[in-house]
C-alpha positions as CSV (number, residue, x, y, z in Angstrom):
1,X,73.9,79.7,79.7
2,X,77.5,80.5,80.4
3,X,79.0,82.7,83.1
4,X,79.0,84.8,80.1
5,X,75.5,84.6,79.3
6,X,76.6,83.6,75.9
7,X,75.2,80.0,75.2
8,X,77.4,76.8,74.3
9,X,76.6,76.0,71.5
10,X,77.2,79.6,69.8
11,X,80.2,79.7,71.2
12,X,82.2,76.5,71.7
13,X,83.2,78.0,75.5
14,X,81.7,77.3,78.1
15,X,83.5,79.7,80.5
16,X,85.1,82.8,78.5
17,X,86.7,85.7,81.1
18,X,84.8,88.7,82.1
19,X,84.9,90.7,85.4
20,X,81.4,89.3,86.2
21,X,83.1,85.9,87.2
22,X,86.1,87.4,89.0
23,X,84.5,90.7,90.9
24,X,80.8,89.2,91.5
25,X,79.5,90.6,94.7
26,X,80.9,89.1,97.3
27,X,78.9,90.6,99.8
28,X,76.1,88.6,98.9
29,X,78.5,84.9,97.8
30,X,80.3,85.4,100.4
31,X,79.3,87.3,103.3
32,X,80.9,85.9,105.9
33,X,84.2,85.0,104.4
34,X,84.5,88.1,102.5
35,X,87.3,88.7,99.4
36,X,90.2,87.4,101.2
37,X,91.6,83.9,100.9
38,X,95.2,82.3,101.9
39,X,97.9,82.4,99.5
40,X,98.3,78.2,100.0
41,X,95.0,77.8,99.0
42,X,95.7,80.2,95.8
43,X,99.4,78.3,95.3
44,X,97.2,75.1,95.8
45,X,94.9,75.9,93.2
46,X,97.4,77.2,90.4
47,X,100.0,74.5,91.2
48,X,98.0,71.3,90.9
49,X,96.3,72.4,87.8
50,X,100.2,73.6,86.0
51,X,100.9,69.9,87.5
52,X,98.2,68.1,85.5
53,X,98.4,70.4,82.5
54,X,102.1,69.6,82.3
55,X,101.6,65.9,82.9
56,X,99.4,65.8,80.2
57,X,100.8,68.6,77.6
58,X,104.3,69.4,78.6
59,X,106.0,72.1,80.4
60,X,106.3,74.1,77.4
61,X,103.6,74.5,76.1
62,X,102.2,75.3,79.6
63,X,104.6,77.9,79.7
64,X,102.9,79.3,76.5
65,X,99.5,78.7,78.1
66,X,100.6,80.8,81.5
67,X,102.3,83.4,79.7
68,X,99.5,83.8,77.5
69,X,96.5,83.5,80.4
70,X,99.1,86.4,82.1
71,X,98.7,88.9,78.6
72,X,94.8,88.4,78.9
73,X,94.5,89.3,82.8
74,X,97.2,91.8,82.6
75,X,95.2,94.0,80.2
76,X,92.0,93.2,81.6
77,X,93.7,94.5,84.8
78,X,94.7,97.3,83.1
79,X,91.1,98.2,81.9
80,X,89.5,97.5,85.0
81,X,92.1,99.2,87.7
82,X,94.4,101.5,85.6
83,X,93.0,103.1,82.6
84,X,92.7,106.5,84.0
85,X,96.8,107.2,84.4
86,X,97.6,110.2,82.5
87,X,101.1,109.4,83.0
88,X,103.6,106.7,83.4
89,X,103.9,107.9,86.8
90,X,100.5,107.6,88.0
91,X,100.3,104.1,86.3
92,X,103.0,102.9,88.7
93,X,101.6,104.4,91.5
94,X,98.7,102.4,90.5
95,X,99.8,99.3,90.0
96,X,102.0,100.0,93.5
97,X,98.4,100.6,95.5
98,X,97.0,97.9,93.6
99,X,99.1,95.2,93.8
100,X,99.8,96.1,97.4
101,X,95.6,96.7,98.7
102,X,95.0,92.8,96.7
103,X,98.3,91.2,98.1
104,X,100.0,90.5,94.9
105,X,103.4,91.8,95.8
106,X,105.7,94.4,96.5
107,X,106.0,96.3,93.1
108,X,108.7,99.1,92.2
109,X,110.2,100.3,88.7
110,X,114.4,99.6,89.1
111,X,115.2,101.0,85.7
112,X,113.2,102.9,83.1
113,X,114.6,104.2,79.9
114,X,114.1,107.8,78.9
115,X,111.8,106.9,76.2
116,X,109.6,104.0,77.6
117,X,111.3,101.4,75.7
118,X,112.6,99.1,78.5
119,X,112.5,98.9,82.3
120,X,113.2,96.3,84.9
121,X,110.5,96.1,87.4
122,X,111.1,94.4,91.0
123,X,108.4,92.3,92.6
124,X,108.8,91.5,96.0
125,X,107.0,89.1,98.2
126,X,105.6,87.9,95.0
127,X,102.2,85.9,95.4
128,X,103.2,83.1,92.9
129,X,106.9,82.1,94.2
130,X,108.0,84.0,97.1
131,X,109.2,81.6,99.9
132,X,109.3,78.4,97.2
133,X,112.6,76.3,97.6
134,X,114.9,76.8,95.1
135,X,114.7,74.8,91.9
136,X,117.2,77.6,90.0
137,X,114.5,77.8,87.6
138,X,112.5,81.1,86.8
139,X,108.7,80.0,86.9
140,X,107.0,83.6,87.1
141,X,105.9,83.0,83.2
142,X,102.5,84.0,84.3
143,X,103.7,87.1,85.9
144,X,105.7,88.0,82.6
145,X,102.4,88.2,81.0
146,X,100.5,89.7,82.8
147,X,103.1,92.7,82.9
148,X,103.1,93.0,79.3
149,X,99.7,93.0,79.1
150,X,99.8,95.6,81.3
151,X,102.3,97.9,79.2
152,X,100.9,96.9,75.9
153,X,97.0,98.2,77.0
154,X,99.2,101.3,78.6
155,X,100.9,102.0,75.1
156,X,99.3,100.6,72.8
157,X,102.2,99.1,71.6
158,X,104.1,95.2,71.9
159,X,106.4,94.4,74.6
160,X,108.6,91.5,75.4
161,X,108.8,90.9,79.0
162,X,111.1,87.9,80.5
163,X,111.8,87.0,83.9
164,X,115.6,87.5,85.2
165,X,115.7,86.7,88.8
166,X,112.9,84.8,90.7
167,X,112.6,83.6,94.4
168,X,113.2,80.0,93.5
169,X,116.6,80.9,91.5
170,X,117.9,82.2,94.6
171,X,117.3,85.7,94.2
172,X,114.3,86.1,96.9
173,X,112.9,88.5,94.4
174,X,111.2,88.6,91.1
175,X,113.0,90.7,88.9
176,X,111.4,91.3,85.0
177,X,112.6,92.9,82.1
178,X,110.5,94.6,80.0
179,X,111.7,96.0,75.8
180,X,109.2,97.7,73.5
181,X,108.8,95.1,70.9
182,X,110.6,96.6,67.3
């Protein structure tokens, strides 16, 4: 069995996403260390694997991998913490709490268009890159994903979402466009 439940062999997967792997109770797996864990250990984790990933595949298509790993936890996010906004106003105030009570970063709408068809969205203190040197490169690609995913479960629609600023361009903030796809 799989942390799924589905078996191998059916599948071909030995470890596809749900919430059971990523909320399990941590009362009972870890009851003395509880939920909370140090961002080097989390940097640590997502660094060394991009490292050997890249080593063996190529930054590129890394990037693709990232991005695409961001659009699957973005709109499982979505389902799991923000579903029930009525509004586009309660979703950011949502994602503000959120991202704020699990120590992802300091998130705030800059611009949004009348319509809903772009914004720029601000992430301070960001979990993946904040206090990085600076390599002028923009390396949020998993962050970029995960906020589409986010707007495309809101909308039901396609959005394009690139980085413009990051902490390790020099910017000491993560900056993101976001345009309705079409």
């Amino acid at each position: 069995m799989t942390l799924t439940g589905k078996n191998y062999e059916e599948t071909g997967r030995k470890y596809e996403f749900t919430w059971d792997v990523v909320g399990a109770d941590l009362n009972l797996a870890r009851p003395s260390m509880g939920a909370t864990l140090n961002v080097e250990m989390y940097r640590l984790l997502q660094f060394t694997m991009r490292d050997i990933l890249e080593q063996r595949y190529g930054t590129e298509i890394v990037d693709v991998l990232f991005f695409e790993a961001g659009v699957l936890a973005g709109k499982s996010f979505f389902d799991r913490y923000l579903k029930g906004a009525s509004d586009v106003n309660t979703l950011v105030k949502t994602i503000q709490n959120k991202f704020q009570e699990l120590g992802v970063g300091i998130f705030r709408v800059e611009v949004a268009d009348a319509e809903g068809r772009s914004f720029t969205f601000v992430v301070d203190e960001d979990l993946d890159c904040s206090g990085l040197p600076d390599t002028m490169d923009h390396i949020c690609v998993y962050d970029e994903g995960f906020i589409k995913g986010i707007l495309d479960a809101y909308t039901s629609s396609s959005y394009k979402v690139k980085e413009i600023d990051c902490w390790c361009s020099g910017a000491r903030t993560c900056r993101f466009s976001a345009e309705k796809d079409g």
